[in-house]
C-alpha positions in Angstrom: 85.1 98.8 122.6 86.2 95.1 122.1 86.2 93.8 118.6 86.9 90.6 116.9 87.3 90.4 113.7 88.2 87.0 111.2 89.3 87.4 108.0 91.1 84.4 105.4 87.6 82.3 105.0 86.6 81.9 101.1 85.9 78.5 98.7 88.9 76.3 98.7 89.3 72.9 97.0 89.4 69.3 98.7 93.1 69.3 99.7 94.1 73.2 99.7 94.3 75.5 102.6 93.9 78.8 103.7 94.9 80.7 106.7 92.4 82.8 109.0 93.3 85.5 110.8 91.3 87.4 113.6 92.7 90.9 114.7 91.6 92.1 118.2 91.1 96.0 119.5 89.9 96.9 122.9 91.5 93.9 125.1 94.9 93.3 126.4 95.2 90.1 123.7 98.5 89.0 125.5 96.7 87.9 128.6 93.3 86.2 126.8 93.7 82.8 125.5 91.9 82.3 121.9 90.1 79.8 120.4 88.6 79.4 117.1 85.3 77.4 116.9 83.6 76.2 114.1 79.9 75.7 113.0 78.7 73.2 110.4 75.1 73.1 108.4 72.9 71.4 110.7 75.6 71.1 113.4 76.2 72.3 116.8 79.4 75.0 117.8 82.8 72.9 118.4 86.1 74.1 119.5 88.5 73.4 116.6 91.9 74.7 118.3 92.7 76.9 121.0 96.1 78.9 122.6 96.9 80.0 125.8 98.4 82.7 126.6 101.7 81.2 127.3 101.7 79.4 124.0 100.4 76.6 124.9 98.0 74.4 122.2 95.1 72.1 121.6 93.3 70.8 118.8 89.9 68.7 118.3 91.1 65.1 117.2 89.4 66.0 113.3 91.9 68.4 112.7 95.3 67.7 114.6 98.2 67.2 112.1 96.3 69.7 109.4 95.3 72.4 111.3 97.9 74.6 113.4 96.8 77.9 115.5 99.3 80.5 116.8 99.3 84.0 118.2 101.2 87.5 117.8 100.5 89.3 120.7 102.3 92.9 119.0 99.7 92.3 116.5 97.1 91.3 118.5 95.9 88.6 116.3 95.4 85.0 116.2 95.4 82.5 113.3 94.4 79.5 112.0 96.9 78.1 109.4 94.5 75.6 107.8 95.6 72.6 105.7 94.7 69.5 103.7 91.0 70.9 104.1 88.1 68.4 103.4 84.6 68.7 102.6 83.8 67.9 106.2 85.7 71.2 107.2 83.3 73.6 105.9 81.6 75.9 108.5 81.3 79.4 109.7 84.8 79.9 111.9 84.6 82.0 114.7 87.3 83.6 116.6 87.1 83.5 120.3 89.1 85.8 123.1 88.4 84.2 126.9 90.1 85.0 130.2 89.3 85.0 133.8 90.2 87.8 135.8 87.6 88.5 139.2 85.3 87.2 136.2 84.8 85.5 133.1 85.4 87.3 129.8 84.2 86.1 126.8 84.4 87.5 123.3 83.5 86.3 119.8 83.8 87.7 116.3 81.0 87.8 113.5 82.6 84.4 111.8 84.0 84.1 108.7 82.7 81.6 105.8 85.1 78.7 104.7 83.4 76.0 102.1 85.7 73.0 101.1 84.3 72.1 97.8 85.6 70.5 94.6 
């Protein structure tokens, strides 16, 4: 059985940070790159950074410079070291697990709550 799970979200003040995590069971997580996505009030699912499996890394144009993801394949979990946070940064976060291998698979966790508010 695949899981996903984030963890790290909370309330945080204009400026601070906080890192998420999202452990993985059920997948070999060294092969899969992983994404984390975000969704806003009101607003539709974007892509806020993503890692290959080779290491590799890129990051929507709102968050480059604050945001930085990274990977421990032993411990089968990606993050999402998150800081100078802003209002604008508050969504649900989801954690994402993607490869293609004879097909497309595509895994998400239950999201995890971060609210940027003074």
């Amino acid at each position: 059985q695949v899981q996903l799970v984030e963890s790290g979200g909370g309330l945080v003040q204009p400026g601070g940070s906080l890192r998420l995590s999202c452990a993985t069971s059920g997948i070999s997580f060294s092969i899969y790159g992983m994404g984390w996505y975000r969704q806003g009030p009101g607003k539709q699912r974007e892509l806020v950074a993503a890692i290959t499996s080779d290491g590799s890394t890129n990051y929507a144009d709102s968050v480059k410079g604050r945001f930085t993801i990274s990977r421990d394949n032993v411990e089968k979990t990606a993050y999402l070291q998150m800081n100078s946070l802003k209002p604008e940064d508050t969504a649900v976060y989801y954690c994402n697990a993607q490869v293609i291998a004879r097909r497309r698979y595509d895994y998400w966790g239950q999201g995890t709550q971060v609210t940027v508010s003074s």
